[in-house]
PDB file with SEQRES, HELIX, SHEET and CRYST1 records, atoms N, CA, C and O in Angstrom:
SEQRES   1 A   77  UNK UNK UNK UNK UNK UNK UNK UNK UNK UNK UNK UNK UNK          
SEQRES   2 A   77  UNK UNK UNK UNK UNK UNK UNK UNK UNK UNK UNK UNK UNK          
SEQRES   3 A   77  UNK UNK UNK UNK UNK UNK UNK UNK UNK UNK UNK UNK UNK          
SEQRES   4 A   77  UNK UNK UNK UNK UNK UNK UNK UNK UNK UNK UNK UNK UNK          
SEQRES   5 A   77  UNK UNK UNK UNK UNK UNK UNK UNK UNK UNK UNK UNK UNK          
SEQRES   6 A   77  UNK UNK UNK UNK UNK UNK UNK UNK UNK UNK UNK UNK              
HELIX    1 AA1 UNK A   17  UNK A   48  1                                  32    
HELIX    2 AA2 UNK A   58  UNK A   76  1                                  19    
CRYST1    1.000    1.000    1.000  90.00  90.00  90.00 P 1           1          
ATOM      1  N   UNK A   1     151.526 103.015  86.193  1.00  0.00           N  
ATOM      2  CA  UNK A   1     151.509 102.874  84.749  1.00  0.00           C  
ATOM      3  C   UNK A   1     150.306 103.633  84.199  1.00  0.00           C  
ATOM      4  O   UNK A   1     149.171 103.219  84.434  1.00  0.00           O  
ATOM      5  N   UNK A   2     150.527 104.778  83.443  1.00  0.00           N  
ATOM      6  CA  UNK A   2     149.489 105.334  82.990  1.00  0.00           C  
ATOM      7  C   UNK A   2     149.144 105.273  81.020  1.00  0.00           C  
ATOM      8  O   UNK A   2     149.903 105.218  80.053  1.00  0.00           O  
ATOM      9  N   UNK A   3     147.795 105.315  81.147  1.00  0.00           N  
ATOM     10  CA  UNK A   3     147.360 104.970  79.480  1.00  0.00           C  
ATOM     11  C   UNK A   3     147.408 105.971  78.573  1.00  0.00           C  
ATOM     12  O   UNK A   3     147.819 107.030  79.048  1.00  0.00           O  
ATOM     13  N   UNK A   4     147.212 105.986  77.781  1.00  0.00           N  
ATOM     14  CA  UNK A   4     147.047 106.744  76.477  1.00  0.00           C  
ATOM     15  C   UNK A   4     146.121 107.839  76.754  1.00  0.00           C  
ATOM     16  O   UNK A   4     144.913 107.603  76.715  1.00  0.00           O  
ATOM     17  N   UNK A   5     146.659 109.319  77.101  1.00  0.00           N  
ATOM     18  CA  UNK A   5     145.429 109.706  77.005  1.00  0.00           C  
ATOM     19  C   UNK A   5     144.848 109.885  78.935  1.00  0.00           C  
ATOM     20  O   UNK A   5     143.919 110.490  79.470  1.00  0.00           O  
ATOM     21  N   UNK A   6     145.524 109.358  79.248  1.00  0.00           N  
ATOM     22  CA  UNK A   6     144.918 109.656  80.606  1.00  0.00           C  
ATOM     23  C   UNK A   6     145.666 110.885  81.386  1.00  0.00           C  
ATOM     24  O   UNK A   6     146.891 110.944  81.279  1.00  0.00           O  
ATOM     25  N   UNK A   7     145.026 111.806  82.115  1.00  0.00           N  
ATOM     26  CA  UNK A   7     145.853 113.019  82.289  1.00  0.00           C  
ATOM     27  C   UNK A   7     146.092 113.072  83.850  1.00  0.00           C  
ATOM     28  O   UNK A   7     146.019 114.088  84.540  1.00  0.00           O  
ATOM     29  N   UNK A   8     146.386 111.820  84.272  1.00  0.00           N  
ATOM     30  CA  UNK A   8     146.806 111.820  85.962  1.00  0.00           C  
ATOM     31  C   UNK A   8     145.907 112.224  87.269  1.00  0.00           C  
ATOM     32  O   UNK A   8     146.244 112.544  88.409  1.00  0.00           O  
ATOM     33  N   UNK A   9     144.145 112.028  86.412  1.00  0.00           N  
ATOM     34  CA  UNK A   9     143.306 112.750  87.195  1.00  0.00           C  
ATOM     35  C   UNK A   9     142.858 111.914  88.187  1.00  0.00           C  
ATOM     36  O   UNK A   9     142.143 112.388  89.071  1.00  0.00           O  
ATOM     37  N   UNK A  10     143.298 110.182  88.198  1.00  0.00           N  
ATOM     38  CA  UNK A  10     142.982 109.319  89.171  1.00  0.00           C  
ATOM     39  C   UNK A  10     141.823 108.815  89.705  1.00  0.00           C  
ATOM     40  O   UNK A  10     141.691 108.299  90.815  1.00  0.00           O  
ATOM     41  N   UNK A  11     140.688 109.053  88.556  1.00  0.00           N  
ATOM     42  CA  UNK A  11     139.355 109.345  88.660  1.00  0.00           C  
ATOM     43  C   UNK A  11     139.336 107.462  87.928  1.00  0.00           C  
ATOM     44  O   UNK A  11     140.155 107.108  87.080  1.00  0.00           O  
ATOM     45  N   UNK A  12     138.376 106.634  88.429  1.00  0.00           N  
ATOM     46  CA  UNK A  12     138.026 105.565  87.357  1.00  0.00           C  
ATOM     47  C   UNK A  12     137.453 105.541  86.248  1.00  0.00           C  
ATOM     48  O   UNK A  12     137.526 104.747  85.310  1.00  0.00           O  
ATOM     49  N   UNK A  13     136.596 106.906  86.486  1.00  0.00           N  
ATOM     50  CA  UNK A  13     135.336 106.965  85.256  1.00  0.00           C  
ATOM     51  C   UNK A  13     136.502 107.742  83.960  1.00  0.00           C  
ATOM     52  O   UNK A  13     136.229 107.528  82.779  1.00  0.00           O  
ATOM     53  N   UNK A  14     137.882 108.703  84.340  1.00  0.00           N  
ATOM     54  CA  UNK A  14     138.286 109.324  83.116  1.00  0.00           C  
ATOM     55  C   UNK A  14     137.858 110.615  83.015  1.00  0.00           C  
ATOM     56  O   UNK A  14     138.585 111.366  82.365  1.00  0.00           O  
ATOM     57  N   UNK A  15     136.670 111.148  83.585  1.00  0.00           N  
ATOM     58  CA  UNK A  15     135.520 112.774  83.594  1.00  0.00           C  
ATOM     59  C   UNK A  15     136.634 113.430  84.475  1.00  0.00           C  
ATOM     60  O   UNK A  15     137.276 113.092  85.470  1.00  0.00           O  
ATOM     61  N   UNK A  16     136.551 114.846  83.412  1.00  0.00           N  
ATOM     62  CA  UNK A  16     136.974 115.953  84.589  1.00  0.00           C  
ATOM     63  C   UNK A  16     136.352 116.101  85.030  1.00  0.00           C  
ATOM     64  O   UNK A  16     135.296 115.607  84.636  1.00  0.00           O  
ATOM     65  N   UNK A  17     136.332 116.814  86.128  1.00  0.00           N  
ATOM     66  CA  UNK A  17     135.410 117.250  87.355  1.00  0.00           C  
ATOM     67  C   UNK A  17     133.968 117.545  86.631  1.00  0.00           C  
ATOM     68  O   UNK A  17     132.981 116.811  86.679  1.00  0.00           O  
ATOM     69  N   UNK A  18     134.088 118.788  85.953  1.00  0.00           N  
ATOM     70  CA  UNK A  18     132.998 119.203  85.180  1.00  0.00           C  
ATOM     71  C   UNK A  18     132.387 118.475  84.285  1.00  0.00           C  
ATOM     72  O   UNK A  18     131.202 118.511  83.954  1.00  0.00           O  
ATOM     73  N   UNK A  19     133.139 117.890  83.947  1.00  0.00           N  
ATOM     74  CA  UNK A  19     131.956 116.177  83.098  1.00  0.00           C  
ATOM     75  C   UNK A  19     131.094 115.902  83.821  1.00  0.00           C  
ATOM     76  O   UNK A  19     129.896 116.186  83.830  1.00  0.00           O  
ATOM     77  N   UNK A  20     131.895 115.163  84.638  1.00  0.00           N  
ATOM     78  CA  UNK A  20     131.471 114.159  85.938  1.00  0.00           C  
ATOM     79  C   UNK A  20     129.709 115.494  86.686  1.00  0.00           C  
ATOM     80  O   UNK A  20     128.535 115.298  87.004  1.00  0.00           O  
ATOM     81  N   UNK A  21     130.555 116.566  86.612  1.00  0.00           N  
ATOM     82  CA  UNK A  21     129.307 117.282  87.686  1.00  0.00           C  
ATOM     83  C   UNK A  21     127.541 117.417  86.122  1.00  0.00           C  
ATOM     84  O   UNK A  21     126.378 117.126  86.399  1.00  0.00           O  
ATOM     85  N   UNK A  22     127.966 117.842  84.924  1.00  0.00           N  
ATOM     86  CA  UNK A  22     127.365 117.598  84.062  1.00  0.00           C  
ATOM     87  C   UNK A  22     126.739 116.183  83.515  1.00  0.00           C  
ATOM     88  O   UNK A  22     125.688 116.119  82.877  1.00  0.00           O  
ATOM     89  N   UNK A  23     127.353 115.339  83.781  1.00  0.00           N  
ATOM     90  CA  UNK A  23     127.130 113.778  83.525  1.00  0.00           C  
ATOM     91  C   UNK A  23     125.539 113.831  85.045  1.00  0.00           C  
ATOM     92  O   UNK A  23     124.325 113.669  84.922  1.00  0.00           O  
ATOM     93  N   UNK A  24     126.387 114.120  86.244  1.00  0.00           N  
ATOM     94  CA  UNK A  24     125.574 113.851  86.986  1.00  0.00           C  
ATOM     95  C   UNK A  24     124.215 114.457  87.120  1.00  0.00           C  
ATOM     96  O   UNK A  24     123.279 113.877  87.671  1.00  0.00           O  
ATOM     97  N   UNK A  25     124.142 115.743  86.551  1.00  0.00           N  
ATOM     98  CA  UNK A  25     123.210 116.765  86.571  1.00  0.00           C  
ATOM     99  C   UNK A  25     122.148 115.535  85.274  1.00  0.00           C  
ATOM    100  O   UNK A  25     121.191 114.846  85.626  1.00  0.00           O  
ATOM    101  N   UNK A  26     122.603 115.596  84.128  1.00  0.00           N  
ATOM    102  CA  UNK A  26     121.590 114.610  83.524  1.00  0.00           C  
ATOM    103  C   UNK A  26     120.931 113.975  83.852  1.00  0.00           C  
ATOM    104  O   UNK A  26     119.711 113.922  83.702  1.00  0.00           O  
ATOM    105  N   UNK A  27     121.974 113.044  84.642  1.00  0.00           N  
ATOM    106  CA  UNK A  27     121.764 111.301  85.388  1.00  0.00           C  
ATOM    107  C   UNK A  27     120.494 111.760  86.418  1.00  0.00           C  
ATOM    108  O   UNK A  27     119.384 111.231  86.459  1.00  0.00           O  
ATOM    109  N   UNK A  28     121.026 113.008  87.315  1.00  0.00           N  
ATOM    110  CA  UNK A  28     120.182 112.956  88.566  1.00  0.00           C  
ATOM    111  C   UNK A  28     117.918 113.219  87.834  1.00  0.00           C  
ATOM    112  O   UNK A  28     116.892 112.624  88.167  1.00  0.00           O  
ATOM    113  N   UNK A  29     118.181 114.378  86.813  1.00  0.00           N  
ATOM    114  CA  UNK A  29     117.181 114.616  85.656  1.00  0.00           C  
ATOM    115  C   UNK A  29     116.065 114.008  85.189  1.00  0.00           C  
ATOM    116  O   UNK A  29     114.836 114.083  85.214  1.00  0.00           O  
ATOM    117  N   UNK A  30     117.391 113.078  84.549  1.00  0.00           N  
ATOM    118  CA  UNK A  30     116.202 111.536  83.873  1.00  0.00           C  
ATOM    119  C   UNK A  30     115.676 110.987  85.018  1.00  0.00           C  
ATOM    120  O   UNK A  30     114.466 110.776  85.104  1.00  0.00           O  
ATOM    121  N   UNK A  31     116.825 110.604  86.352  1.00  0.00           N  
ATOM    122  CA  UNK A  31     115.930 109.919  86.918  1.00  0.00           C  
ATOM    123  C   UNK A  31     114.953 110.037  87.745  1.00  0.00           C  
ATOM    124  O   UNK A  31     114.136 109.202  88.133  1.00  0.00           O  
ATOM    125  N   UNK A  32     115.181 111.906  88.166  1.00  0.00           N  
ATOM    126  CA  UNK A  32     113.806 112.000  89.055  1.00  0.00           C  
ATOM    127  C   UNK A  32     112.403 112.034  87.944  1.00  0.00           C  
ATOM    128  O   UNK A  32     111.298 111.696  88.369  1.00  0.00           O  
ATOM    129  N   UNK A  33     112.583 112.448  86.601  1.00  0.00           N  
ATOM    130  CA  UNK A  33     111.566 112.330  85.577  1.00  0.00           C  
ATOM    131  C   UNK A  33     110.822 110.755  85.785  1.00  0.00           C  
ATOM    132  O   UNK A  33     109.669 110.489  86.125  1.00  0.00           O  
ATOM    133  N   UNK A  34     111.843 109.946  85.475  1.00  0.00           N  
ATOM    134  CA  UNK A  34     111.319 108.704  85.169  1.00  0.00           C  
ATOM    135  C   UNK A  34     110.478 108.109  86.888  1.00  0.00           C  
ATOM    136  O   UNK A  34     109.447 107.444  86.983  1.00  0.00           O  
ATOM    137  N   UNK A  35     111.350 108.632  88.028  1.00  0.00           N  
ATOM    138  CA  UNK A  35     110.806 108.283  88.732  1.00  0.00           C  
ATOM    139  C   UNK A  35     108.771 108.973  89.082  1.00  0.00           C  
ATOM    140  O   UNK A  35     107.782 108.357  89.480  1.00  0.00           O  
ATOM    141  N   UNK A  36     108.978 110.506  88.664  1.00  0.00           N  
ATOM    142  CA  UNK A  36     107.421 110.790  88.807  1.00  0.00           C  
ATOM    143  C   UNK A  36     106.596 110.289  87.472  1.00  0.00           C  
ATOM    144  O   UNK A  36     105.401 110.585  87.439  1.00  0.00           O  
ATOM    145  N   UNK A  37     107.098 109.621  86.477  1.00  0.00           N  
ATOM    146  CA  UNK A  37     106.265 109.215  85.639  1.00  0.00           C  
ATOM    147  C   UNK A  37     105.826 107.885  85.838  1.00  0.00           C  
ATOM    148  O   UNK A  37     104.779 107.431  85.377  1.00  0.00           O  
ATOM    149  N   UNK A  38     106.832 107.124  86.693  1.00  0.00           N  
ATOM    150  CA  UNK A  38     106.542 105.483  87.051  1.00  0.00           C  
ATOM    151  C   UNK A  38     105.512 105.759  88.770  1.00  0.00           C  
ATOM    152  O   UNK A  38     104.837 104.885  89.315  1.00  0.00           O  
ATOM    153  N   UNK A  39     105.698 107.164  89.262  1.00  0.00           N  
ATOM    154  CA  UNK A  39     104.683 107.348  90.392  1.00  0.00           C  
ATOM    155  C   UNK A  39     103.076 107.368  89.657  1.00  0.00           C  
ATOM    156  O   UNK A  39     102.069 106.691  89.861  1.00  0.00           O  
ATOM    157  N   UNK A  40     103.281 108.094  89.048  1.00  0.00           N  
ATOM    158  CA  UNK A  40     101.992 108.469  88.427  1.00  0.00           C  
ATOM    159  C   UNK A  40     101.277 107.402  87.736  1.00  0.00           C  
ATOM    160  O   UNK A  40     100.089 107.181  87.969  1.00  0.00           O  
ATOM    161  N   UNK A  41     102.032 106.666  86.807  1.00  0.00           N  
ATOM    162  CA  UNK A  41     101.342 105.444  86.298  1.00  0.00           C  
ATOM    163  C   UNK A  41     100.852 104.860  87.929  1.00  0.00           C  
ATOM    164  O   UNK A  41      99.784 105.211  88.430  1.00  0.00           O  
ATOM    165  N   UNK A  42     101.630 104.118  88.481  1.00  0.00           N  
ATOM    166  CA  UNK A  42     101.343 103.592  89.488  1.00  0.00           C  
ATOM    167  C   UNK A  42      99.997 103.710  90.032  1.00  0.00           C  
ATOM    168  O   UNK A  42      99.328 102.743  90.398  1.00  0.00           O  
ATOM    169  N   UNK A  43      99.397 105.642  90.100  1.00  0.00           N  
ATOM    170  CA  UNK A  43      98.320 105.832  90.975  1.00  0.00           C  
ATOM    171  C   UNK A  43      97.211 105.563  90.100  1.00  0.00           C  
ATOM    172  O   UNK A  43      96.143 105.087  90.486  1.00  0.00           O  
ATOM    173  N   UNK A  44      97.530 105.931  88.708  1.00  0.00           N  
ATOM    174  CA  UNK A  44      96.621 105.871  87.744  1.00  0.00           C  
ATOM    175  C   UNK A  44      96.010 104.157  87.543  1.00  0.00           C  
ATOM    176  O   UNK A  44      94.886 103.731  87.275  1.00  0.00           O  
ATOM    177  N   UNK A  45      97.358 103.447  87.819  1.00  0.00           N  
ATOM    178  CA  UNK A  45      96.397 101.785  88.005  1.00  0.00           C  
ATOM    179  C   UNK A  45      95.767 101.657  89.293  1.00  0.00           C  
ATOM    180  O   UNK A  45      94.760 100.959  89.412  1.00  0.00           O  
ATOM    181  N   UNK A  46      96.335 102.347  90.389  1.00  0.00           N  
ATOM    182  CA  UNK A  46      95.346 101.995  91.235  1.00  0.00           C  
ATOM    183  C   UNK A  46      93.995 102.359  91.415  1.00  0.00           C  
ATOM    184  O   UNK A  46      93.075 101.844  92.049  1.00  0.00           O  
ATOM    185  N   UNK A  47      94.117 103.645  90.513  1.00  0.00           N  
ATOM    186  CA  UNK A  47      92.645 104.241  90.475  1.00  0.00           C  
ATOM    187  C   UNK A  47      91.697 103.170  89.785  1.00  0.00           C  
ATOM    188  O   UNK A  47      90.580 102.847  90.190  1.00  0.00           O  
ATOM    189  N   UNK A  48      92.425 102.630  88.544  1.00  0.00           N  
ATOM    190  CA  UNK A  48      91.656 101.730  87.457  1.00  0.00           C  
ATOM    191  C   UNK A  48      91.471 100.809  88.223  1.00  0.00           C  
ATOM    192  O   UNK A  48      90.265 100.569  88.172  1.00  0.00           O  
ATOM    193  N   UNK A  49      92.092  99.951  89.110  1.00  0.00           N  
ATOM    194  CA  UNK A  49      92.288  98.246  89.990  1.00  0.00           C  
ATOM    195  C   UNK A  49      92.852  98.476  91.155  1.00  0.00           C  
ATOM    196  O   UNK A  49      94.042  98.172  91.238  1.00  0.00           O  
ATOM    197  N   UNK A  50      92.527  98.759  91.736  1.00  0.00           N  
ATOM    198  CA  UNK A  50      93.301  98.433  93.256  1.00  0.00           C  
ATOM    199  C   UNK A  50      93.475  97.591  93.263  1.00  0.00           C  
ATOM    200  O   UNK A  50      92.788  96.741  92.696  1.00  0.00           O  
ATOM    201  N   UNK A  51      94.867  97.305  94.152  1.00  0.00           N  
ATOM    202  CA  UNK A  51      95.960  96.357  94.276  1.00  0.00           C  
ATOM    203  C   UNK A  51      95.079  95.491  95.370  1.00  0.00           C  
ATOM    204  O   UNK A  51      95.377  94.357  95.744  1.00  0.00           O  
ATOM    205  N   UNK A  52      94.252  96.040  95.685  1.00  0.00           N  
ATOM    206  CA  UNK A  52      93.841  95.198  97.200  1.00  0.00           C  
ATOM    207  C   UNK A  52      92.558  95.459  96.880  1.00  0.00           C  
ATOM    208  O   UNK A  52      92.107  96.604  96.912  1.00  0.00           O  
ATOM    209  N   UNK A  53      91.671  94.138  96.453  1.00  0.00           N  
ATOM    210  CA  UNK A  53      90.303  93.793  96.218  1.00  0.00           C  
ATOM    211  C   UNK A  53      89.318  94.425  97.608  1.00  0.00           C  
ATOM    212  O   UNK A  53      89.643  94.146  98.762  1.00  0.00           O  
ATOM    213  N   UNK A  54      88.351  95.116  97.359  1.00  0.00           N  
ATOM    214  CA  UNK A  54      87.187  95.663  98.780  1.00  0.00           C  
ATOM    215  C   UNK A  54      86.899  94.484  98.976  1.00  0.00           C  
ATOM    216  O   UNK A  54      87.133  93.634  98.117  1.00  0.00           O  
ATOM    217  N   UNK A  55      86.382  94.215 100.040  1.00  0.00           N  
ATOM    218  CA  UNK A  55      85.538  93.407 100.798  1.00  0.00           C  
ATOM    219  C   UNK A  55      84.768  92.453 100.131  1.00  0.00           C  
ATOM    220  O   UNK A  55      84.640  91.296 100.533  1.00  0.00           O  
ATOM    221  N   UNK A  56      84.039  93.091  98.707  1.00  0.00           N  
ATOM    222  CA  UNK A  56      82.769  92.109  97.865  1.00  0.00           C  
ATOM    223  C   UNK A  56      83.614  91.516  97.136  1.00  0.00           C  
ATOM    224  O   UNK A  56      82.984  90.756  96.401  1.00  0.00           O  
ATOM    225  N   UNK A  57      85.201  91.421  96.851  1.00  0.00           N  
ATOM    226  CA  UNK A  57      85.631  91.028  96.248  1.00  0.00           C  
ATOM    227  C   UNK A  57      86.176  92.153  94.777  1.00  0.00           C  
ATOM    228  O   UNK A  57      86.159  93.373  94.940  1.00  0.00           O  
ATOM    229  N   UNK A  58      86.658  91.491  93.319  1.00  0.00           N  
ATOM    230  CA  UNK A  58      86.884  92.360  92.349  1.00  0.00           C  
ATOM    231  C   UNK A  58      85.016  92.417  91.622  1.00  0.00           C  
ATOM    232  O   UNK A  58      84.621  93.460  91.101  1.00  0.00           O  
ATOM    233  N   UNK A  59      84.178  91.287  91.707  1.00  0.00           N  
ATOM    234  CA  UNK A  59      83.465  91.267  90.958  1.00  0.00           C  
ATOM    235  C   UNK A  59      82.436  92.654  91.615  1.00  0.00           C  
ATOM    236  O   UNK A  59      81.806  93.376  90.842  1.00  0.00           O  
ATOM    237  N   UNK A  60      82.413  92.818  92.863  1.00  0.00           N  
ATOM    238  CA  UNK A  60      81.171  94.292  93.401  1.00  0.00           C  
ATOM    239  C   UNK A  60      82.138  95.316  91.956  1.00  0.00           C  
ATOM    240  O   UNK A  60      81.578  95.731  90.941  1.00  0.00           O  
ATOM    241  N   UNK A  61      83.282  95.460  92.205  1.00  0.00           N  
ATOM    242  CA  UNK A  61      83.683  96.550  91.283  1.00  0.00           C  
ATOM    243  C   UNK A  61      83.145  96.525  89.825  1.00  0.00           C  
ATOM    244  O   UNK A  61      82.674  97.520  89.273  1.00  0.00           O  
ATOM    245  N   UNK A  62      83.290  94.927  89.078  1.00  0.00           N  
ATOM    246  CA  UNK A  62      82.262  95.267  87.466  1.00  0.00           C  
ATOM    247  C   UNK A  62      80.795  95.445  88.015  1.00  0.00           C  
ATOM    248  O   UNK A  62      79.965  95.745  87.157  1.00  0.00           O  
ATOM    249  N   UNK A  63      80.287  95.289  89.481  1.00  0.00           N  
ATOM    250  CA  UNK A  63      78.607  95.816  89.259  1.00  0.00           C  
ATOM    251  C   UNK A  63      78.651  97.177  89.044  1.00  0.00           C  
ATOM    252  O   UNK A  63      78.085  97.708  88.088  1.00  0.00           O  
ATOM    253  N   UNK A  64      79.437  97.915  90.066  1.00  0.00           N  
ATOM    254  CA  UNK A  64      79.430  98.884  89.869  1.00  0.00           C  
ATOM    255  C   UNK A  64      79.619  99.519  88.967  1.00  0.00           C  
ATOM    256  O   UNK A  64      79.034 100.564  88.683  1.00  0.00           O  
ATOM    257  N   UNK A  65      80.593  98.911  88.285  1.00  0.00           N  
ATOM    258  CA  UNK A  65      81.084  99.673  87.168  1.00  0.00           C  
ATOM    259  C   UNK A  65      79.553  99.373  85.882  1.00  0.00           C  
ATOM    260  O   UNK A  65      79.072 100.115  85.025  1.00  0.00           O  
ATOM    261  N   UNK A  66      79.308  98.375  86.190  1.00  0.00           N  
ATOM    262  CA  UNK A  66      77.851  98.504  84.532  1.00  0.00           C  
ATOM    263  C   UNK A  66      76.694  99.375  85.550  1.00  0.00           C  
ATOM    264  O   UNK A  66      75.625  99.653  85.008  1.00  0.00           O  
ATOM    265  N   UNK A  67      76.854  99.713  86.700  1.00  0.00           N  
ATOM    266  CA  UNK A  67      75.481 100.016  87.028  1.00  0.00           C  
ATOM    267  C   UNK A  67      76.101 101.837  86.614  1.00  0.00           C  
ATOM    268  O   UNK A  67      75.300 102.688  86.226  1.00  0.00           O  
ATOM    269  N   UNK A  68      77.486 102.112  86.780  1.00  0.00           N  
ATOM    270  CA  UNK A  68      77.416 103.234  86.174  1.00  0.00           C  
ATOM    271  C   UNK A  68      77.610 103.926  84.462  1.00  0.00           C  
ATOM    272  O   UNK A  68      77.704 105.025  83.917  1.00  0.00           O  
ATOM    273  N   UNK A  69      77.591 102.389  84.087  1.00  0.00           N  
ATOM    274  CA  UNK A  69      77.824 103.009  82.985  1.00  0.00           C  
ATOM    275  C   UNK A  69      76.181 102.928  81.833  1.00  0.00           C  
ATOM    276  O   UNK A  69      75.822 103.536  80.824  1.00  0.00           O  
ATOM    277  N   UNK A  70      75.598 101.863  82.676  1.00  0.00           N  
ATOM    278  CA  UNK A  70      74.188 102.338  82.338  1.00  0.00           C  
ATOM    279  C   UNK A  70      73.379 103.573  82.567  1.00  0.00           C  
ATOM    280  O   UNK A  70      72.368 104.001  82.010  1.00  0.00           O  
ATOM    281  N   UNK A  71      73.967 103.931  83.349  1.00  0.00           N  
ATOM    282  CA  UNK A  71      73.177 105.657  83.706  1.00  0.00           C  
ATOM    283  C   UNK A  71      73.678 106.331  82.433  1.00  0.00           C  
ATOM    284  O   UNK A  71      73.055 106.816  81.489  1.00  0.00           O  
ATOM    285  N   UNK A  72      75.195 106.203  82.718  1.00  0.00           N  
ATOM    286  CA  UNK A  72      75.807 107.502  81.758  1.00  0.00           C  
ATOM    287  C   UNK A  72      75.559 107.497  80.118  1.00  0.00           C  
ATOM    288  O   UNK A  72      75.346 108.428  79.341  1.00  0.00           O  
ATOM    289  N   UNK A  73      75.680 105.989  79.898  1.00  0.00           N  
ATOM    290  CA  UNK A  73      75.218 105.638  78.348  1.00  0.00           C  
ATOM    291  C   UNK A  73      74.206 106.185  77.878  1.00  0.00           C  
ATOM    292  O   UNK A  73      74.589 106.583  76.778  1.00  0.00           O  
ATOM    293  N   UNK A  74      72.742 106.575  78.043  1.00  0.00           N  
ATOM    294  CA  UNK A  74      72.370 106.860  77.405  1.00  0.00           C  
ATOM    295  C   UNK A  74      72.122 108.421  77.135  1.00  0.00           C  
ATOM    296  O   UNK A  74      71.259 108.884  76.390  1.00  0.00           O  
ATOM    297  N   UNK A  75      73.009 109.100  77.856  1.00  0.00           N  
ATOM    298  CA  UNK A  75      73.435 110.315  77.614  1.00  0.00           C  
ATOM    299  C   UNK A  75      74.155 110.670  76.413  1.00  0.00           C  
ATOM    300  O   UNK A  75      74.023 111.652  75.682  1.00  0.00           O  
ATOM    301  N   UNK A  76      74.998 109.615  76.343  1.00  0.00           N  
ATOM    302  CA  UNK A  76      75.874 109.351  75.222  1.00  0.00           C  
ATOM    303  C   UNK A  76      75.458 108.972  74.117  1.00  0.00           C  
ATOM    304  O   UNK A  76      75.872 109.822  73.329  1.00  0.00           O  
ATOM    305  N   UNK A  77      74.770 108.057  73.447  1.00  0.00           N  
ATOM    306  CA  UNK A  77      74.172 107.968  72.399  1.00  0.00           C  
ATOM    307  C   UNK A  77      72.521 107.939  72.624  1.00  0.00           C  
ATOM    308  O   UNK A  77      71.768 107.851  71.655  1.00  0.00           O  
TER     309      UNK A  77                                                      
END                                                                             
């Protein structure tokens, strides 16, 4: 039993071939994009927080972090 409109191509999606290969060319596109933009965030938090606290714990990281930002500050203003 065939529908309205359907041209015997036996496909589920309905795409001629060339849809389907154009549909996929997009699909494949976005998602390697989205995938190196969700890599990159990723490294960029780990740079900010590692996922896995050093040894002194998270708090050695704020010493460090005011003992460098006291140097650099008064460069700055």
């Amino acid at each position: 039993m065939a529908l309205d409109g359907d041209q015997g191509t036996g496909t589920l999606s309905g795409l001629s071939p060339e849809e389907a290969k154009e549909f996929h060319s997009v699909f494949m596109t976005s998602f390697i994009g989205f995938t190196v933009i969700a890599i990159v965030a990723h490294v960029l938090v780990w740079m900010w927080r590692p996922w896995l606290p050093p040894v002194g714990g998270y708090s050695s990281l704020m010493e460090n972090t005011q003992l460098a930002l006291s140097q650099v500050l008064p460069f700055i203003g």
